[in-house]
VONU-109336 format. One record per residue (C-alpha): x, y, z. Coordinates in steps of 0.5 Angstrom, whole numbers, plus 500, padded with zeros to 3 digits. Layout:
<sites>
XYZ;...
</sites>
This chain:
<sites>
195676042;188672044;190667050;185661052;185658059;181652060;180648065;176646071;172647077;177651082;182648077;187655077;184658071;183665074;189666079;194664072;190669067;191674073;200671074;201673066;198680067;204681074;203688075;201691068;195695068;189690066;181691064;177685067;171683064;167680070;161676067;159673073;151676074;150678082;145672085;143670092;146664093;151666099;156662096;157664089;157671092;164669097;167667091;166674087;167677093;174673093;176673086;174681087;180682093;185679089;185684084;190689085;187695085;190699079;185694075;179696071;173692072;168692068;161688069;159685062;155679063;150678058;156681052;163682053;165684047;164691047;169691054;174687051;174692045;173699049;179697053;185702053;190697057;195693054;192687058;184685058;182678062;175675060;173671066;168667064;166665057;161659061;158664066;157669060;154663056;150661061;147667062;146668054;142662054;137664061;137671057;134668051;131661053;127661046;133662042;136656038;142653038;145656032;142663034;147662040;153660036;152666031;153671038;158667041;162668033;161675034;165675041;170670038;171675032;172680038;177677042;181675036;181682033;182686040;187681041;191683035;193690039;194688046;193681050;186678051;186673056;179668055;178664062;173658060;171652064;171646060;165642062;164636058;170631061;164629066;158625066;153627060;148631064;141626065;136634063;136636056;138643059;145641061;146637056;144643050;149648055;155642056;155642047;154649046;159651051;164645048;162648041;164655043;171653047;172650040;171656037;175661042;181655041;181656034;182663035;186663040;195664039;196660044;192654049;193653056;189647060;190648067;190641071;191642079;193648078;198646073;199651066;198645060;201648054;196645049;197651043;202656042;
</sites>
């Protein structure tokens, strides 16, 4: 089953996704790129503490796809499809929009069809519920980023909105 949670900043997206794996053996699919902002490098280091240790961690941030559908565990997390878009998009800071979105289908077929033999949980941030971003930077990524949200709910059996650190069931 490919799973979708969705939500915001420090919303509870990550903890939840980790509370439907509980115990089981899981594959972790880490998109976030190393960096030197000290900040960012804490919250991986935090995220990466609270993994239980029986968990494979793999680091995919330009193409996550072939991580999710070589994984051998009943259970793959995806965390996340904005840092791996964001990354996408530095990587191939030429590329138009549609070229993006075909790369983004790709990976969207791959979730759905590594999710129809064990579960795939996709993590996302969903960036467009604030105010439209003044660079036309931003703005391209809140769109292409809303675009690929859509696709991976079309996928996705099941949609989950988290609010305050509150599970919204959207789609089931």
């Amino acid at each position: 089953m490919l799973h979708l949670i969705v939500g915001g900043a420090r919303s509870g997206k990550s903890r939840y996704a980790a509370s439907l794996v509980g115990a089981a053996q899981a594959t972790y699919v880490a998109t976030a790129m190393r960096s030197d902002d000290v900040d960012f490098m804490a919250r991986i280091a935090r995220h990466r503490e609270e993994r239980p240790a029986s968990w494979i961690t793999v680091e995919a941030p330009h193409d996550p796809a072939p991580a999710v559908l070589q994984a051998v565990t009943a259970y793959v997390i995806v965390d996340c499809a904005t840092l791996w878009l964001t990354n996408l998009m530095l990587a191939r800071p030429t590329a138009s929009d549609e070229e993006l979105e075909r790369v983004a289908d790709v990976a969207v077929a791959c979730f759905a069809r590594a999710g129809r033999v064990r579960e795939v949980i996709v993590v996302t941030n969903e960036v467009g519920g604030g105010i439209v971003p003044v660079d036309a930077l931003a703005r391209r990524f809140v769109d292409l980023q809303g675009r690929v949200n859509q696709r991976l709910a079309e996928a996705a059996e099941r949609v989950v909105l988290m609010v305050a650190g509150i599970p919204v069931e959207v789609k089931r």
